[in-house]
LOLUMPA-53094 format. One record per atom (N, C-alpha, C): x, y, z; chain. Coordinates in steps of 0.02 Angstrom, whole numbers. Layout:
N
        u        v        w   cadena
        X        Y        Z        A
...
***
This chain:
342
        u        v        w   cadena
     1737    11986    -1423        A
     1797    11952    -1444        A
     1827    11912    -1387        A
     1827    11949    -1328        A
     1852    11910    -1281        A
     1821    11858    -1254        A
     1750    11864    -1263        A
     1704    11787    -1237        A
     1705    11745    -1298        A
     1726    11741    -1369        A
     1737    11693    -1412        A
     1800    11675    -1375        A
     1863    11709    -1337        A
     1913    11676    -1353        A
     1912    11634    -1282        A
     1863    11656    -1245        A
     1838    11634    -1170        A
     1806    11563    -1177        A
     1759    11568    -1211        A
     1717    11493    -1229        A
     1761    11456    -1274        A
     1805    11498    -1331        A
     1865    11428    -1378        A
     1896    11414    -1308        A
     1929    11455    -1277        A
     1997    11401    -1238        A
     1947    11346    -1182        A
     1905    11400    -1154        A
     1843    11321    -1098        A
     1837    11270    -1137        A
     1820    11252    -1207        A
     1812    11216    -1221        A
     1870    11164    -1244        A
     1929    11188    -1254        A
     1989    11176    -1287        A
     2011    11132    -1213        A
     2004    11172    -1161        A
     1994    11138    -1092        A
     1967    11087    -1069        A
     1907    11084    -1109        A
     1858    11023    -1089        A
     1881    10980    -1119        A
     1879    10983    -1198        A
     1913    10912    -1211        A
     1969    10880    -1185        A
     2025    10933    -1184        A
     2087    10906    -1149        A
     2065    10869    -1084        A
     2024    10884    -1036        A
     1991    10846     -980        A
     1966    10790     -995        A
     1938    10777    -1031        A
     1892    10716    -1067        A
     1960    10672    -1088        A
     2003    10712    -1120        A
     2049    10641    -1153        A
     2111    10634    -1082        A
     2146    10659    -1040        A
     2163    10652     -978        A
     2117    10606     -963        A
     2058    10606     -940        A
     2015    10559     -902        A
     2000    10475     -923        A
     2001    10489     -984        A
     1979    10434    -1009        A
     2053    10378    -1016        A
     2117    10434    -1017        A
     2175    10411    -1029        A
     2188    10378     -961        A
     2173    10411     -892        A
     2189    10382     -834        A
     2131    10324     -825        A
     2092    10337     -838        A
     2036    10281     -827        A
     2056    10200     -861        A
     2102    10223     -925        A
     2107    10174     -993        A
     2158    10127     -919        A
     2216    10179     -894        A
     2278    10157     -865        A
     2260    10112     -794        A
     2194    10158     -779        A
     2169    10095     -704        A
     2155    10023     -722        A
     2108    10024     -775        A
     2089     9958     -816        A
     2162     9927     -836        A
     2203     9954     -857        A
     2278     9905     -882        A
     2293     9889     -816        A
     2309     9954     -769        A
     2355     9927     -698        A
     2311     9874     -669        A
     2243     9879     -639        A
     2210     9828     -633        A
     2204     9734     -637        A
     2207     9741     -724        A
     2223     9672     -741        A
     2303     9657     -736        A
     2345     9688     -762        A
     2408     9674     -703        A
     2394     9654     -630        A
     2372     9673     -587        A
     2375     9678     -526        A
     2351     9631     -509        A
     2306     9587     -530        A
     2274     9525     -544        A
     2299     9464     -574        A
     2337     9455     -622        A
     2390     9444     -655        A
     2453     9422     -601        A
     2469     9478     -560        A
     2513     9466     -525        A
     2501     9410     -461        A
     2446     9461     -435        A
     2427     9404     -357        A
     2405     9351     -371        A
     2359     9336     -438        A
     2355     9258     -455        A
     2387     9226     -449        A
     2450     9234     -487        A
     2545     9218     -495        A
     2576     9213     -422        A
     2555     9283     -390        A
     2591     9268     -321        A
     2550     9178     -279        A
     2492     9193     -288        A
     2445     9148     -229        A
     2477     9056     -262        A
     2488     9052     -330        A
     2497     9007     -362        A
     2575     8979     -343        A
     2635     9010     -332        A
     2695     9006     -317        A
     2675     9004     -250        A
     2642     9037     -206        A
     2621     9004     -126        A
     2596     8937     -118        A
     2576     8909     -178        A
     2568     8843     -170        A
     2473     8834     -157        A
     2447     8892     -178        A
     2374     8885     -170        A
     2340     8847     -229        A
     2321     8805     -234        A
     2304     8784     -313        A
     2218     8781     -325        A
     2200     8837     -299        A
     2119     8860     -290        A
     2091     8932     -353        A
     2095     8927     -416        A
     2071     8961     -466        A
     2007     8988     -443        A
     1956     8940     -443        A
     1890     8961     -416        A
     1870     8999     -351        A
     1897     8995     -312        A
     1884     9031     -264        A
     1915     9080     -256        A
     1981     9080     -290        A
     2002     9164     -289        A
     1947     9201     -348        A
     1939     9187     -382        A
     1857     9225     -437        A
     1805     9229     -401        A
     1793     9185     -340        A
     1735     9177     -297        A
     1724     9247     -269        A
     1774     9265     -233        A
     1793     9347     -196        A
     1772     9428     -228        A
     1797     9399     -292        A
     1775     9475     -328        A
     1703     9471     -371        A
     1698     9414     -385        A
     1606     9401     -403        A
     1580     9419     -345        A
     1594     9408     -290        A
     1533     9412     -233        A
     1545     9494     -225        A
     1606     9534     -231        A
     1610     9586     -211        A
     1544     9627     -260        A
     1560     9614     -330        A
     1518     9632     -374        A
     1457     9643     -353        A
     1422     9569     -335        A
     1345     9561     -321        A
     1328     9586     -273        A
     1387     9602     -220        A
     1331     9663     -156        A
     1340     9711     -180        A
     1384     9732     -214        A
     1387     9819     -224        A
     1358     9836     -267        A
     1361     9807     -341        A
     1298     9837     -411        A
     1220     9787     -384        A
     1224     9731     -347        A
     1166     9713     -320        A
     1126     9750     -277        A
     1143     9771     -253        A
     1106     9848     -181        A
     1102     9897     -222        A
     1152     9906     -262        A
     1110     9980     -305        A
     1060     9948     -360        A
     1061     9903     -389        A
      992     9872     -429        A
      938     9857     -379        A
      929     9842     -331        A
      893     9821     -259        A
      840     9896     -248        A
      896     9928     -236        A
      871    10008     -222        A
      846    10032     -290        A
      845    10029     -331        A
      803    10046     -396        A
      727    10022     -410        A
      740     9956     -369        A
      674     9906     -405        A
      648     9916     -479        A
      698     9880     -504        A
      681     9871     -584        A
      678     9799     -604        A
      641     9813     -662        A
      637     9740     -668        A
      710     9741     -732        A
      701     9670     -716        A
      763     9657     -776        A
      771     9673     -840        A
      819     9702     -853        A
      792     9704     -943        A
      822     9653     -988        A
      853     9612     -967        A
      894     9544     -996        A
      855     9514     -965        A
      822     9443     -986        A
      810     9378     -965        A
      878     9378     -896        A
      866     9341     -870        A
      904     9295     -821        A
      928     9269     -829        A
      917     9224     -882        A
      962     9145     -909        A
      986     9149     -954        A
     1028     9197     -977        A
     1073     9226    -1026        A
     1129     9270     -984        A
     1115     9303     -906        A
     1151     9325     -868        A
     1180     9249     -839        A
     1151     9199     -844        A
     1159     9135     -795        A
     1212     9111     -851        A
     1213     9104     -930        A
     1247     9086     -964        A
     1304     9137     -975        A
     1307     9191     -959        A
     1370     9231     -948        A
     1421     9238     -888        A
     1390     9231     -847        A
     1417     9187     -799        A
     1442     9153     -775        A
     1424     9105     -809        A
     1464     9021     -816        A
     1526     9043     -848        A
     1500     9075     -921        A
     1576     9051     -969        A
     1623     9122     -937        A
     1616     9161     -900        A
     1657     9211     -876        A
     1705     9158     -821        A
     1664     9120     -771        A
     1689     9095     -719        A
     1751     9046     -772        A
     1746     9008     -810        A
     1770     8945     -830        A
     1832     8988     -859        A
     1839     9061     -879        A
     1865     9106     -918        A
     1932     9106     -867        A
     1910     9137     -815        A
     1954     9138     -760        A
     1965     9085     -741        A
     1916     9031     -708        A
     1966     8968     -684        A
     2032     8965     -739        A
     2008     8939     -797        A
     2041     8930     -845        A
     2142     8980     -829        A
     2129     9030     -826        A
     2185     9065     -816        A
     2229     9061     -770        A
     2183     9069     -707        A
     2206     9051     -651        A
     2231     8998     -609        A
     2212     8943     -675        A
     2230     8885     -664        A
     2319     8887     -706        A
     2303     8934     -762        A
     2356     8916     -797        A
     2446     8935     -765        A
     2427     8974     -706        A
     2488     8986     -674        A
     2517     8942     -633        A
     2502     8886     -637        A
     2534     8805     -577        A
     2584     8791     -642        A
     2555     8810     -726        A
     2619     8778     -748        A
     2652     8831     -822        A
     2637     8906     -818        A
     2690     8935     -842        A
     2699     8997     -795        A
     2691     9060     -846        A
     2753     9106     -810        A
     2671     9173     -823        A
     2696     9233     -783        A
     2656     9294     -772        A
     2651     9315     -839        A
     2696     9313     -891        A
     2712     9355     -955        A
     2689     9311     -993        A
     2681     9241    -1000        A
     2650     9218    -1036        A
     2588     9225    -1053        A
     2540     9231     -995        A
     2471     9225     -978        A
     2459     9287    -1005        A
     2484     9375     -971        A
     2479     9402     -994        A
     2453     9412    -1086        A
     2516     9398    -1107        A
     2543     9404    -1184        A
     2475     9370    -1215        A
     2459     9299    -1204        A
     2422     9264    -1220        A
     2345     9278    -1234        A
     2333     9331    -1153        A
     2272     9356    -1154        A
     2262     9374    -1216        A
     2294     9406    -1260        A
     2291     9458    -1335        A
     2251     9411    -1379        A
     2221     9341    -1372        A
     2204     9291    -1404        A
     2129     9305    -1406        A
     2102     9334    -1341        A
     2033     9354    -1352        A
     2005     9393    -1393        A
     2035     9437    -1426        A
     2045     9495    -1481        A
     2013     9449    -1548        A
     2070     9406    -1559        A
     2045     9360    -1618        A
     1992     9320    -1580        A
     1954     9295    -1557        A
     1910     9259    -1540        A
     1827     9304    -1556        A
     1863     9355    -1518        A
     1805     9426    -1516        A
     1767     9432    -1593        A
     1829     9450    -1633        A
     1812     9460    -1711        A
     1748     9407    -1747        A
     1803     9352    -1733        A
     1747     9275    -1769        A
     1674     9282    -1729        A
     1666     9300    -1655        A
     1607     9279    -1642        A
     1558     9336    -1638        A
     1596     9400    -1649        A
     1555     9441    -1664        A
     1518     9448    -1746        A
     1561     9415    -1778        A
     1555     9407    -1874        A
     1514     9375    -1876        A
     1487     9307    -1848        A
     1444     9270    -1840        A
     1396     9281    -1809        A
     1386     9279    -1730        A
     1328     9322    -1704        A
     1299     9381    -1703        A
     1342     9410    -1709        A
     1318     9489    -1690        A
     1306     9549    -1766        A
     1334     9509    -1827        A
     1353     9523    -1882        A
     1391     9583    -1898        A
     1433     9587    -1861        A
     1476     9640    -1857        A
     1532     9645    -1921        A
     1555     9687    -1942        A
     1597     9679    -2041        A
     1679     9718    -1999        A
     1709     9671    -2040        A
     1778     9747    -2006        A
     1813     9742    -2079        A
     1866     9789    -2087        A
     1882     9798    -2140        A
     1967     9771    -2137        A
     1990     9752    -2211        A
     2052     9750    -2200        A
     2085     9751    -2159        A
     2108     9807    -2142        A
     2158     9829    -2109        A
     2137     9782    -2019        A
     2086     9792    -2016        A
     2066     9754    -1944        A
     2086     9671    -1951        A
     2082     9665    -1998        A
     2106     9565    -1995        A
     2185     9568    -2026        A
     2203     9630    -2042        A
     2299     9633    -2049        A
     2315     9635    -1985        A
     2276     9676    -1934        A
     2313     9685    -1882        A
     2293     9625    -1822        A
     2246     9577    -1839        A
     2246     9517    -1793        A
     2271     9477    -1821        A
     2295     9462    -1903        A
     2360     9425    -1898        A
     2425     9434    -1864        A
     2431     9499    -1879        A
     2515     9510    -1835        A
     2506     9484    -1763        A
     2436     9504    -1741        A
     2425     9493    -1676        A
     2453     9412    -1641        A
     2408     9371    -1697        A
     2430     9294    -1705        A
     2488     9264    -1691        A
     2536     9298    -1757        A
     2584     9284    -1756        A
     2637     9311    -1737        A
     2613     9366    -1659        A
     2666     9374    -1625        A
     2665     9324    -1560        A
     2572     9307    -1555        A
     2568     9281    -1499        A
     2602     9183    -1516        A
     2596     9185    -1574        A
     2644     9104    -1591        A
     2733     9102    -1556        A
     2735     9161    -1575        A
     2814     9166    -1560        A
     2798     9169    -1452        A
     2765     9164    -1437        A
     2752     9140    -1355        A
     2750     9057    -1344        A
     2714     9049    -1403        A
     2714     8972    -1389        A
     2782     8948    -1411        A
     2797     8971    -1453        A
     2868     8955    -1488        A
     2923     8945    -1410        A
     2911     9006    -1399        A
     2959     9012    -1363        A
     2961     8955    -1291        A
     2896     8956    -1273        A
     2882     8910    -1207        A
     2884     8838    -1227        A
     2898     8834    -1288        A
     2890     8750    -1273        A
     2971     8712    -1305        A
     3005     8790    -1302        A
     3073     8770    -1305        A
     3102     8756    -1217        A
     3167     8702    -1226        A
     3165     8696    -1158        A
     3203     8749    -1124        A
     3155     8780    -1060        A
     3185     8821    -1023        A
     3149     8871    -1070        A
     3116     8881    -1105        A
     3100     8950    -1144        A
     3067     8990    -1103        A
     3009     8980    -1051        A
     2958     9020    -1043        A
     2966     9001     -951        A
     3000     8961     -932        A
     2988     8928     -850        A
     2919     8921     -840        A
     2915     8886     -789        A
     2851     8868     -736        A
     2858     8784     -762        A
     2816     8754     -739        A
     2835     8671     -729        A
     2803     8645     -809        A
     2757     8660     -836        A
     2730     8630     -905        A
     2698     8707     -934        A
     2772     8742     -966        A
     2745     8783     -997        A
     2693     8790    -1047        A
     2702     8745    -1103        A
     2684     8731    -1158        A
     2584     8721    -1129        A
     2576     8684    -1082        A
     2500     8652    -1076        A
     2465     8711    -1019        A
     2502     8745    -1003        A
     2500     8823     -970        A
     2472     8852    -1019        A
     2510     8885    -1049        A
     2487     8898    -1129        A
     2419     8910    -1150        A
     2427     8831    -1180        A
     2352     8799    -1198        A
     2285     8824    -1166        A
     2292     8805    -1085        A
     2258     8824    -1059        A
     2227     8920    -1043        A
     2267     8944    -1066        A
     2259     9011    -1052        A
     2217     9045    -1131        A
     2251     8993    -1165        A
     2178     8995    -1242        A
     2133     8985    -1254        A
     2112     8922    -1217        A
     2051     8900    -1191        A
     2014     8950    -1148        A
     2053     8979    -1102        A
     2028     9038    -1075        A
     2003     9093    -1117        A
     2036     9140    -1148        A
     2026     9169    -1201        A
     1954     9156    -1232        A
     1946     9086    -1243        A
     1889     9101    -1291        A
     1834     9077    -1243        A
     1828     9074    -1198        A
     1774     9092    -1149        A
     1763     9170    -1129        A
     1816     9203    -1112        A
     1832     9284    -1132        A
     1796     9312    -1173        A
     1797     9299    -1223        A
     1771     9313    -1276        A
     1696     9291    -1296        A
     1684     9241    -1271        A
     1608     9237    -1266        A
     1577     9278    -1217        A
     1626     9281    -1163        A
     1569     9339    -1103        A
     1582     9401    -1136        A
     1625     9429    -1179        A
     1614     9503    -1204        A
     1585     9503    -1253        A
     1570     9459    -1289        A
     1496     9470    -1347        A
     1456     9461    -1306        A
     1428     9427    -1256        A
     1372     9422    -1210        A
     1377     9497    -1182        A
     1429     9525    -1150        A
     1416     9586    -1111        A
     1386     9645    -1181        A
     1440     9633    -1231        A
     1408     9669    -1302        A
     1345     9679    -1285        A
     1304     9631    -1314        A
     1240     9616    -1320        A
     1193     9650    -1272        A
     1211     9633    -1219        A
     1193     9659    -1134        A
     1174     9743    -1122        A
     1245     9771    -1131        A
     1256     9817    -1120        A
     1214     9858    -1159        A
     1185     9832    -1226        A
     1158     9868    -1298        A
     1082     9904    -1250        A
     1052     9840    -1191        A
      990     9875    -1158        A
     1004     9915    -1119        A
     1052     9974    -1124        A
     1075    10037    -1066        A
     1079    10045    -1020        A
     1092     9984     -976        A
     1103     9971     -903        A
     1182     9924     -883        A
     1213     9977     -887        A
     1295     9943     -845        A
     1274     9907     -803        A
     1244     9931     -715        A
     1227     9921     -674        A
     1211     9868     -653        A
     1153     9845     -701        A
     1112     9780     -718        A
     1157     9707     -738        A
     1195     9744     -783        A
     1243     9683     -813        A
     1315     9677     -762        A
     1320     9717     -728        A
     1410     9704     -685        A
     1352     9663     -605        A
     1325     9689     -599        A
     1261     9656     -558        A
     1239     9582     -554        A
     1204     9583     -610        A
     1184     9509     -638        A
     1247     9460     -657        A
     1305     9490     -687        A
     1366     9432     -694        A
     1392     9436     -630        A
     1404     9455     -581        A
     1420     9447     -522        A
     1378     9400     -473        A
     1324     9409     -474        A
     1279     9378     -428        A
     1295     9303     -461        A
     1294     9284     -546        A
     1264     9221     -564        A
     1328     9180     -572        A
     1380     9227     -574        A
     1462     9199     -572        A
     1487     9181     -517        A
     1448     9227     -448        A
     1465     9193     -379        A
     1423     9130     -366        A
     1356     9097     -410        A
     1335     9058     -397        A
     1372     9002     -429        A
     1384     9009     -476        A
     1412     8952     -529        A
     1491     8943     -498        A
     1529     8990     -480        A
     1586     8964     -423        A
     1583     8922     -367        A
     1525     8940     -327        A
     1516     8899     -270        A
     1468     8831     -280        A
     1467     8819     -340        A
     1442     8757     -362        A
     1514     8715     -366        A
     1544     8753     -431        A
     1630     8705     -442        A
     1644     8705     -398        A
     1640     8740     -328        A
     1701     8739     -291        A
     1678     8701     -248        A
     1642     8683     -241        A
     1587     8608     -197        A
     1606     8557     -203        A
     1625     8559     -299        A
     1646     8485     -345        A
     1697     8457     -325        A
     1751     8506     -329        A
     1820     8503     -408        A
     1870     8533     -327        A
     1826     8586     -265        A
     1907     8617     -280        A
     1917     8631     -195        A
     1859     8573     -140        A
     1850     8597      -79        A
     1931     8569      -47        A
     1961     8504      -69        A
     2013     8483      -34        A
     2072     8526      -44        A
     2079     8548     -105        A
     2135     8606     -130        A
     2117     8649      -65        A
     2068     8670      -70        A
     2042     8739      -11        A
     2067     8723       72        A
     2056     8652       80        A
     2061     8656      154        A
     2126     8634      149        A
     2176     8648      110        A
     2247     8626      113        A
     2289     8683      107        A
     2250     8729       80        A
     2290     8816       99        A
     2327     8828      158        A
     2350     8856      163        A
     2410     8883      224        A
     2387     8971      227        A
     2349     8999      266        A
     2297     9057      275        A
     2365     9091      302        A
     2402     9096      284        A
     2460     9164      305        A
     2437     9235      289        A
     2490     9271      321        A
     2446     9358      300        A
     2458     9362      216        A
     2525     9345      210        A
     2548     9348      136        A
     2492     9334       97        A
     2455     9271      109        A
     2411     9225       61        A
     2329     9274       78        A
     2319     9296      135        A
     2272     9312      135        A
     2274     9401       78        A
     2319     9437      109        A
     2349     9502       70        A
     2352     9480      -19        A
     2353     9429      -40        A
     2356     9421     -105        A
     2262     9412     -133        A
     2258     9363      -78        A
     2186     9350     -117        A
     2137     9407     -100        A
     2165     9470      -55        A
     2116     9516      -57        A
     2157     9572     -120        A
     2193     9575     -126        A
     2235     9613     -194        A
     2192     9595     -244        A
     2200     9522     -270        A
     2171     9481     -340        A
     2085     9525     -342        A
     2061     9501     -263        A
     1999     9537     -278        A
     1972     9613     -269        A
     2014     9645     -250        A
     2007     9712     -280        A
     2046     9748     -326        A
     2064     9690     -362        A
     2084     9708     -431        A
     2050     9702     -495        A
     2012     9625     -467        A
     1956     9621     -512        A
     1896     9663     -512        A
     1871     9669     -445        A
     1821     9731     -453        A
     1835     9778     -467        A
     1881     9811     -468        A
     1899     9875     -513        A
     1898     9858     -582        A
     1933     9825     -623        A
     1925     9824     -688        A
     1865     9806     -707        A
     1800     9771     -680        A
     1737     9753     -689        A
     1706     9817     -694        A
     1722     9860     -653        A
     1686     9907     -622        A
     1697     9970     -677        A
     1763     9976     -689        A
     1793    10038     -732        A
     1772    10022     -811        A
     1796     9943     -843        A
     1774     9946     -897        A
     1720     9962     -942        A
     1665     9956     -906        A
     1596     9980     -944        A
     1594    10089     -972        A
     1618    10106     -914        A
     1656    10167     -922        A
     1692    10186     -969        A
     1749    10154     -961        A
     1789    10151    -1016        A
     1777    10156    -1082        A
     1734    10114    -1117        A
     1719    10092    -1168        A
     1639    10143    -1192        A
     1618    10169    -1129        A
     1580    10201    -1131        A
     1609    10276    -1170        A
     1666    10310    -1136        A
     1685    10370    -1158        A
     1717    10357    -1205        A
     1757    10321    -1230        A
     1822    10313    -1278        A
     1799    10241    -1321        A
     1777    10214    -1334        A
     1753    10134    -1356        A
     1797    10080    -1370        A
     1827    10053    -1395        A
     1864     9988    -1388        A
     1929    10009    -1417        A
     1938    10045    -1454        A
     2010    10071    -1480        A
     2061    10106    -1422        A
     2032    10143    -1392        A
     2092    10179    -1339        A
     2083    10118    -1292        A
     2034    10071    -1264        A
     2027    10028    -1225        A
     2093     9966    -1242        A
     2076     9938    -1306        A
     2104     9906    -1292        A
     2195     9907    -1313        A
     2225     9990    -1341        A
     2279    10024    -1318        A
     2306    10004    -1260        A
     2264    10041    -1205        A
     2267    10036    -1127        A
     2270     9967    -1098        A
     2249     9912    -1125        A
     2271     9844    -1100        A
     2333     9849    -1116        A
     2356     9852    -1173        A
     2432     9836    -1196        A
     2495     9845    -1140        A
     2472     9898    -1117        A
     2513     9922    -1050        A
     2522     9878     -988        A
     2468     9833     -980        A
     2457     9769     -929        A
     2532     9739     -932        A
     2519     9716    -1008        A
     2594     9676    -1056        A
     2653     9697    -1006        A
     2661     9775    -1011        A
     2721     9806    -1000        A
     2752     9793     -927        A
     2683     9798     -886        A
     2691     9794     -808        A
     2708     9726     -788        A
     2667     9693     -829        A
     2678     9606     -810        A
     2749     9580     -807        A
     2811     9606     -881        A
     2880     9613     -877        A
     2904     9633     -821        A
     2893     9696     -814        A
     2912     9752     -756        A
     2914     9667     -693        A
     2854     9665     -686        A
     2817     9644     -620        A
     2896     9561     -628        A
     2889     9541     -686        A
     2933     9463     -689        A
     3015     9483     -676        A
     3025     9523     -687        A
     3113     9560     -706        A
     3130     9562     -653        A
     3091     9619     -587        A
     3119     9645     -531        A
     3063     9598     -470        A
     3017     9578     -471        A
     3009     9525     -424        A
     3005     9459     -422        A
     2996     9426     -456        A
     3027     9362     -485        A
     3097     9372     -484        A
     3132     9397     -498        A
     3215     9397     -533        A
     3224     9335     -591        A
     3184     9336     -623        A
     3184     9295     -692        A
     3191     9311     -748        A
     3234     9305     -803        A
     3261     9322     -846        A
     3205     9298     -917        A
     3194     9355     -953        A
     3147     9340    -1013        A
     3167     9337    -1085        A
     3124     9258    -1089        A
     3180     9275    -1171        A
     3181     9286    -1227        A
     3218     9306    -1257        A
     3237     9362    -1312        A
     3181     9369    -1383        A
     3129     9326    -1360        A
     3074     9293    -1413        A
     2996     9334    -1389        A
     3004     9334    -1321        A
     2953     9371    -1289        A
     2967     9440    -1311        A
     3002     9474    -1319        A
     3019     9551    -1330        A
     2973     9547    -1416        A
     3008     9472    -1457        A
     2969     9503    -1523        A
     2891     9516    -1525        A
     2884     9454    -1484        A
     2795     9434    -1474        A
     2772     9498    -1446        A
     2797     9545    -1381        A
     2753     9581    -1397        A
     2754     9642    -1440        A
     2808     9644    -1453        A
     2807     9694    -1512        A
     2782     9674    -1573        A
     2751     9631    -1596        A
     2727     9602    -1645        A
     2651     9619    -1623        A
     2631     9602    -1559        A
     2557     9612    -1530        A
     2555     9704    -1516        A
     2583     9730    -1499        A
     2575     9814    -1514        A
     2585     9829    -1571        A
     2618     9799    -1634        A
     2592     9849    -1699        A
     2517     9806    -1719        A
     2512     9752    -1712        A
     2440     9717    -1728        A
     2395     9746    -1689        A
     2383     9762    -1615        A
     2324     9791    -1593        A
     2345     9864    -1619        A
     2391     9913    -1642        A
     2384     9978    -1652        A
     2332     9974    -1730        A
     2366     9934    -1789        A
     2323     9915    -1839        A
     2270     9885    -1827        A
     2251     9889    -1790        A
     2189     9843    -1764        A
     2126     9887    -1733        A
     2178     9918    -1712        A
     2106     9983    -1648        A
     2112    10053    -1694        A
     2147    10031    -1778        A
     2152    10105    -1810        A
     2054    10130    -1843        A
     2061    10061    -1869        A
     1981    10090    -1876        A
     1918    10104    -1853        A
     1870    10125    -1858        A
     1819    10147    -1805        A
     1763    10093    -1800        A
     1759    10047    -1869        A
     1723    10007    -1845        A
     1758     9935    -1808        A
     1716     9964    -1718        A
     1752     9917    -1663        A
     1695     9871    -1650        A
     1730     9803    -1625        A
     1695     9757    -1632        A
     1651     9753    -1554        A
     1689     9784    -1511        A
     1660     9793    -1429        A
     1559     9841    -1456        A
     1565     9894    -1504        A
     1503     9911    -1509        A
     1495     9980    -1454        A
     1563    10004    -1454        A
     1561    10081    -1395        A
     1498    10125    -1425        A
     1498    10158    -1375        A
     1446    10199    -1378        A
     1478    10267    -1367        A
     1469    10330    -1404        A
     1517    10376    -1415        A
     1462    10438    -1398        A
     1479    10491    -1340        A
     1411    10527    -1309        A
     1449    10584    -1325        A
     1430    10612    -1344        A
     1440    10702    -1363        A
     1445    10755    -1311        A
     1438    10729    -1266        A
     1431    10774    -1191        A
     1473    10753    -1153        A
     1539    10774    -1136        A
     1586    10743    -1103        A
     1548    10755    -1020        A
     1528    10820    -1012        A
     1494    10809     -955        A
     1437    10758     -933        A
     1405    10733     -948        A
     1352    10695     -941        A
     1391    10601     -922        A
     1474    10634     -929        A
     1496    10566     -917        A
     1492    10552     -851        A
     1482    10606     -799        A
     1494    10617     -721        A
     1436    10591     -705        A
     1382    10587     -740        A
     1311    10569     -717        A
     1290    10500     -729        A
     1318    10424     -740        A
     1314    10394     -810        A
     1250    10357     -761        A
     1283    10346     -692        A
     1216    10304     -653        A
     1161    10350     -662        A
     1139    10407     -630        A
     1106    10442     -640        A
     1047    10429     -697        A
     1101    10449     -751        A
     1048    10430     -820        A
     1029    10397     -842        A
     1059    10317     -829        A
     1009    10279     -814        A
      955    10250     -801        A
      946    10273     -740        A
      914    10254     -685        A
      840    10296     -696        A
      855    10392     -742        A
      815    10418     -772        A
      808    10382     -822        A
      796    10364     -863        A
      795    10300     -942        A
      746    10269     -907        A
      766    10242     -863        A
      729    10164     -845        A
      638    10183     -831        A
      659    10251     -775        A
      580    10285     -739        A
      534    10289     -801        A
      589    10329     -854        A
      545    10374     -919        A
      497    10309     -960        A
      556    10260     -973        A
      540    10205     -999        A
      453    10163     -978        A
      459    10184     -907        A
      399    10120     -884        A
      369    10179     -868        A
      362    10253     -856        A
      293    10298     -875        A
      273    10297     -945        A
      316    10278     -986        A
      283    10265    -1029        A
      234    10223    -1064        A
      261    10184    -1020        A
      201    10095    -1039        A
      159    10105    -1036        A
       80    10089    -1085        A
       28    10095    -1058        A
        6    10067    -1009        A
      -38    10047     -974        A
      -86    10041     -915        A
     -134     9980     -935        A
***
């Protein structure tokens, strides 16, 4: 009797561990893209007007660190190359895109806005990937919609949203979005051949190449016109270890818990980004932004209620086996090619 009530509570234990973990993990991924969010915002009000090369920093971080552990494996690829080369691109243009969009609105906009990839996700997963969602999943990316309208609403009233051309700020951060959204059906897709590693790896390496191409073009005079203060340097190393963390954590994420508690845990970004505009900015938000995102938290709650998620999580029965994930891998891959014939 006492080892039934020994193994119920261990286990009553374990899960509680599993959902703690996955809950702090969900909260690194939100604080993260805040944190990114922010120093973009900060480097942009310093007067840096270099998008690409702040993305340059945390792609390259990517490609030595999941690059040396793919290096040390010697595997061969299990994606083509030129589909990592095309994810790449539209990830980079994803971020310029954003990062550009802070020269002309505000931290809370961009934020808020991000919520646009959600609907982008849906359509191109319906089409490519043939993914079905039900009702209730396209009730809750309307609300989503039409809380994120009440942002535009609001910014292209005058004085609604600040920064110098709110309204084409905006725009641009939608445009972003649905480049977003093409690299997460690409990572979808990616991820389906059981190698994280491979794919945070390969978009890093081919995203630091495709940066230092634009930034050759489009963005060397911006660059040598920077003012390299500690401030400016302290930001652009923030931005990029903010991005490598959320690169790094999300596959995880979505791994233990799949796109529903995930994308919960963004929502919280929202919250910090306010936080972050209220008390360091000292800028006042207006009264339209409060609906939008409350309009975008009951739409993603109706939205992440059902199980069929459009991200494609993968849901493992062994909370322990989550501690091992490189590991098992890396076993997959060996088992895989002893198996090949000869």
């Amino acid at each position: 009797m006492n080892f039934i009530k020994w193994r119920w509570w261990s286990q009553r234990n374990e899960d509680l561990y599993r959902v703690l973990l996955v809950l702090f993990l969900g909260q690194v991924v939100s604080f993260a893209m805040a944190l990114a969010h922010f120093t973009s915002s900060l480097i942009a009000n310093l007067g840096a007007n270099t998008p690409l090369t702040l993305s340059f920093f945390s792609y390259s971080a990517l490609a030595l660190v999941y690059g040396s552990i793919l290096v040390y494996r010697r595997q061969k690829l299990l994606v083509p190359w030129y589909w990592y080369l095309l994810l790449g691109f539209v990830d980079v243009q994803g971020n310029y895109l954003v990062n550009k969009a802070y020269q002309y609105t505000t931290i809370t906009s961009v934020t808020i806005l991000d919520c646009w990839t959600i609907a982008w996700v849906v359509i191109l997963t319906w089409i490519f990937l043939g993914t079905r969602y039900t009702p209730w999943q396209f009730c809750g990316a309307a609300v989503c919609i039409l809380g994120l309208g009440m942002v535009l609403l609001s910014d292209a009233r005058v004085g609604g949203g600040g920064g110098s051309r709110p309204f084409f700020g905006d725009l641009l951060v939608i445009g972003g979005t649905v480049c977003y959204a093409l690299s997460n059906v690409g990572e979808e897709f990616c991820v389906k051949k059981k190698d994280r590693v491979e794919v945070i790896s390969m978009l890093g390496l081919f995203a630091m190449l495709v940066s230092v191409g634009q930034i050759a073009v489009t963005e060397l005079k911006s660059l040598e016109a920077v003012k390299w203060t500690s401030e400016m340097i302290l930001a652009f190393f923030g931005y990029a270890v903010a991005s490598f963390t959320f690169y790094s954590v999300v596959p995880f994420v979505m791994k233990m818990s799949g796109a529903t508690l995930f994308n919960l845990s963004l929502l919280t970004s929202d919250m910090w980004a306010v936080v972050i505009r209220i008390f360091f900015y000292k800028q006042q938000v207006d009264w339209l932004y409060y609906l939008a995102f409350a309009l975008v938290g009951v739409g993603l709650t109706i939205y992440s209620k059902s199980d069929n998620s459009p991200m494609g999580a993968v849901e493992d029965e062994d909370p322990v086996s989550h501690l091992g994930l490189l590991e098992d891998e890396a076993t997959d891959f060996r088992d895989n090619e002893a198996a090949r014939p000869l």
